[in-house]
C-alpha positions in Angstrom: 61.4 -105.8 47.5 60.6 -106.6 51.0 57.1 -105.0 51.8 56.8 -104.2 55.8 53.4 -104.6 57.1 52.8 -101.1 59.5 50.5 -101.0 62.1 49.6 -97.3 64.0 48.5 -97.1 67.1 47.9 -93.6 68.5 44.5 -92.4 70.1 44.8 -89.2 68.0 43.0 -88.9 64.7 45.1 -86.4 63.3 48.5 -88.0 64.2 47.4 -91.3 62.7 46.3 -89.8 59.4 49.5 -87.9 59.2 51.7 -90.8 59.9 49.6 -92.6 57.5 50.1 -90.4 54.9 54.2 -90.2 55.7 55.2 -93.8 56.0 52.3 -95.1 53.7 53.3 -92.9 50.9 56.8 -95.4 50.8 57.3 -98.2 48.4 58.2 -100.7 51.1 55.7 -99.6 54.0 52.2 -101.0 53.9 50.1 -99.8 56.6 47.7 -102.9 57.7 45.5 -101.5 60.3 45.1 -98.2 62.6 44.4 -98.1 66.4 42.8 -95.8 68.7 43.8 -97.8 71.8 46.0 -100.2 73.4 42.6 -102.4 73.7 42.3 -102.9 70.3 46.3 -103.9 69.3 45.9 -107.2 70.2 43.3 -108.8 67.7 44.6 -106.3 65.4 47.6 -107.9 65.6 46.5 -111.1 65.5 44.0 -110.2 62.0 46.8 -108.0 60.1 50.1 -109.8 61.3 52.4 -106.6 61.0 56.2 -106.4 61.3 56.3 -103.9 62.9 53.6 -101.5 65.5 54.3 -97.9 65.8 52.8 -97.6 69.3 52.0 -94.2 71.1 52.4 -94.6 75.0 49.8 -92.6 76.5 46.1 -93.2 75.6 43.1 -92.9 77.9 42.3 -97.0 78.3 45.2 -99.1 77.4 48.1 -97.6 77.5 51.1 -98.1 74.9 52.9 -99.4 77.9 50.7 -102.0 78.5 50.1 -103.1 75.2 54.0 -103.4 74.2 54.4 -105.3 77.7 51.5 -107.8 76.3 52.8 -108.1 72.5 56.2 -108.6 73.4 55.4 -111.5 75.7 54.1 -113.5 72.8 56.6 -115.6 71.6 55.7 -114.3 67.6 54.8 -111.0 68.8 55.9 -107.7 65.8 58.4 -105.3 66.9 57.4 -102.3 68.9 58.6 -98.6 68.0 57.1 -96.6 71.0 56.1 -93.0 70.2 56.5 -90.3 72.3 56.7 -86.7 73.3 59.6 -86.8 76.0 62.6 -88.6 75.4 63.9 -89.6 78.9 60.8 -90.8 80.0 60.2 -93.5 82.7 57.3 -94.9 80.9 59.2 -94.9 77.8 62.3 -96.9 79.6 59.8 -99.2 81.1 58.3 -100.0 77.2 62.6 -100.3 76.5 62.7 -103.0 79.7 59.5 -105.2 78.2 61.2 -105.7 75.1 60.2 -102.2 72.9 63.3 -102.1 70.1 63.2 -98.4 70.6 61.6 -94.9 70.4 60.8 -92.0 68.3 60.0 -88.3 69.3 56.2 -87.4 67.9 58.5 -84.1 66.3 61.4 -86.3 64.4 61.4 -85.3 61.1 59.4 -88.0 58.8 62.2 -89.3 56.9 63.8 -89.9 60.3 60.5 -92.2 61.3 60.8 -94.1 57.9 64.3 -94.7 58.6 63.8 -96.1 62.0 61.0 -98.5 61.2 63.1 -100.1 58.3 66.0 -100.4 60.6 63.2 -101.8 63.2 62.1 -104.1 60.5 65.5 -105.5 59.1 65.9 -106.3 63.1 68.8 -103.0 63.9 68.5 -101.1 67.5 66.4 -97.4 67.1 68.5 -96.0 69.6 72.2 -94.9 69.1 74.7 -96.1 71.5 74.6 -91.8 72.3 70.7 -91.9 73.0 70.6 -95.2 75.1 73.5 -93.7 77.4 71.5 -90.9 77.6 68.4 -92.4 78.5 69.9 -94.7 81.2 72.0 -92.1 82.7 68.4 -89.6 82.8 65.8 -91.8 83.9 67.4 -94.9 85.6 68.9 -93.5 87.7 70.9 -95.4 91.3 69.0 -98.5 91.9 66.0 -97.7 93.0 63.9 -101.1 92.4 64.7 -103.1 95.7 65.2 -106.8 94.3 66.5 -106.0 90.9 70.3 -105.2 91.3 70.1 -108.9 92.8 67.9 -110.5 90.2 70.0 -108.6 87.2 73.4 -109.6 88.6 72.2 -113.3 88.9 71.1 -113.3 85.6 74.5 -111.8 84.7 76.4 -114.1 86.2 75.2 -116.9 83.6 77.4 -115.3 81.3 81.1 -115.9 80.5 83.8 -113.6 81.1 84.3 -112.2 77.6 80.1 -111.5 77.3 80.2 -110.2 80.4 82.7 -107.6 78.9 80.8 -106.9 76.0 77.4 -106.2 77.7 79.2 -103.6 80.0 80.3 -102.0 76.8 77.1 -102.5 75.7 75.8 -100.5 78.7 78.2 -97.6 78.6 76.4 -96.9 74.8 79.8 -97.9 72.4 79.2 -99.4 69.4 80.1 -102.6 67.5 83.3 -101.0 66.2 84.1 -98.8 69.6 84.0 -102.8 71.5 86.2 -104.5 69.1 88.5 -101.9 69.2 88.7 -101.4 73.1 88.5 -105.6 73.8 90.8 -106.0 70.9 88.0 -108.2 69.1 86.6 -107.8 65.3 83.3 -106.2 64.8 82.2 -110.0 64.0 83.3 -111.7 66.9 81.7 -108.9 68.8 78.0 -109.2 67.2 78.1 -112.8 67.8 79.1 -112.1 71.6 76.0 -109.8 71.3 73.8 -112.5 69.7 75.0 -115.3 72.4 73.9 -112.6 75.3 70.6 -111.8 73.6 70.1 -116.0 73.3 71.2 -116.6 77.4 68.8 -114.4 78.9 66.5 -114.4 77.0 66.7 -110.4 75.7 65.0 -108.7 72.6 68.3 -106.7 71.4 70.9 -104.6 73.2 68.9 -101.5 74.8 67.9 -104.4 77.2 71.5 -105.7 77.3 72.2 -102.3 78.5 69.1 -101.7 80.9 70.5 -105.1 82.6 74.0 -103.8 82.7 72.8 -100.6 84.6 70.4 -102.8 87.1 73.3 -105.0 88.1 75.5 -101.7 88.6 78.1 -103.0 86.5 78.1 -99.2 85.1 78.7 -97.2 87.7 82.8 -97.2 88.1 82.9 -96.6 84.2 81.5 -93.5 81.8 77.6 -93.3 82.0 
C-alpha cells in the first residue's frame, strides 16, 4: 500500500488537530508536518517532502494564496488541496489559476476530505465537472482582467482543432464520458487529448484547462 505523505497547513490549532486526527487516523495517510502559516510551507516542504499539502487560504502572514502560488512554481512542487469556508471565492479561483488541483469546504464531511486527498494523490481533479462550472460561472465572471482574453486566446491558438474542442468541453464542466460522447471520441482518446493540452501549455490538470477556456471567452455562446 501506497502511504501519502500529508502536510496541514491551517493557522488554527483546533482545525489542525482535528484534521489530524481525521485523515491521520487512515492506513494510507501519513501526516508529515503541521503549519501555522504560509511562511513556514516552504522549508517544510522541502524537510518532509509531502504528496500532497492541505492548505487553508486565509492566515494573518502568508497567505494560502501565496504559498500555493510559490509551491506550484517549483518544478517538484506536492499538490495543493486549498481549504476554505466559501466555495465561489475569488481567492480560492485565483489558488485554481496558480495550479491548486482543487478545494474543500472546512464543513465537508471527513470521509469526503479523505476521499479528495487520495483522488489528489493518485493525480484525479477535486472538483466535479458540476462544481468547476459553478465556480467559473460565480466568480469569473465577463472578462474583467484587461490583457488576459488576449494572452489566453494566444496560448489557445497553439492547439489543434480537435484539443481545441475538447478544452471548450472541458470548460463547459462535462466529463470524460459526456466529451466522447458529444465529439464522437472514446473516453481514451479523450484523456489523451486532455493530457496533450495539459503538456502544450504548460497546465497542472483541467480546472486550469477550463479557467483558460473561460479567459479566452470560448464559453460564452455555449452552456456555462
Amino acid at each position: 500500500m501506497n502511504v501519502i505523505r500529508l502536510l496541514l497547513v491551517d493557522d488554527d490549532p483546533l482545525v489542525r488537530a482535528g484534521l489530524s486526527f481525521m485523515l491521520g487516523g487512515s492506513e494510507d495517510i501519513e501526516i508529515v508536518g503541521e503549519a501555522a502559516d504560509g511562511s513556514e510551507v516552504a522549508a517544510l516542504v522541502e524537510r518532509t517532502r509531502p504528496d500532497v499539502v492541505l492548505m487553508d487560504i486565509r492566515m494573518p502572514r502568508v497567505d494560502g494564496l501565496t504559498a500555493t502560488e510559490r509551491l506550484r512554481a517549483r518544478g517538484d512542487g506536492p499538490e495543493v488541496v486549498v481549504l476554505t469556508t466559501f466555495h465561489a471565492d475569488e481567492q480560492v479561483l485565483r489558488a485554481l489559476r496558480a495550479g491548486a488541483a482543487g478545494f474543500v469546504l472546512k464543513d465537508t464531511p471527513p470521509a469526503e476530505i479523505v476521499a479528495a486527498v487520495r483522488r489528489v494523490a493518485a493525480g484525479e481533479p477535486v472538483l466535479s465537472p458540476a462544481v468547476t462550472r459553478q465556480l467559473i460561472t460565480q466568480a469569473a465572471g465577463p472578462d474583467p482582467y484587461g490583457g488576459r482574453r488576449e494572452k489566453a486566446r494566444a496560448r489557445i491558438a497553439e492547439l489543434a482543432e480537435r484539443e481545441r474542442e475538447v478544452a471548450v468541453a472541458v470548460g463547459q464542466g462535462k466529463s470524460n464520458a459526456e466529451i466522447a460522447e458529444e465529439l464522437y471520441m472514446s473516453v481514451a482518446t479523450v484523456k489523451a487529448h486532455v493530457s496533450r493540452i495539459l503538456t502544450k501549455l504548460d497546465l497542472n490538470n483541467r480546472v486550469q484547462i477550463a479557467l483558460l477556456a473561460h479567459d479566452a471567452g470560448l464559453l460564452e455562446d455555449g452552456p456555462a
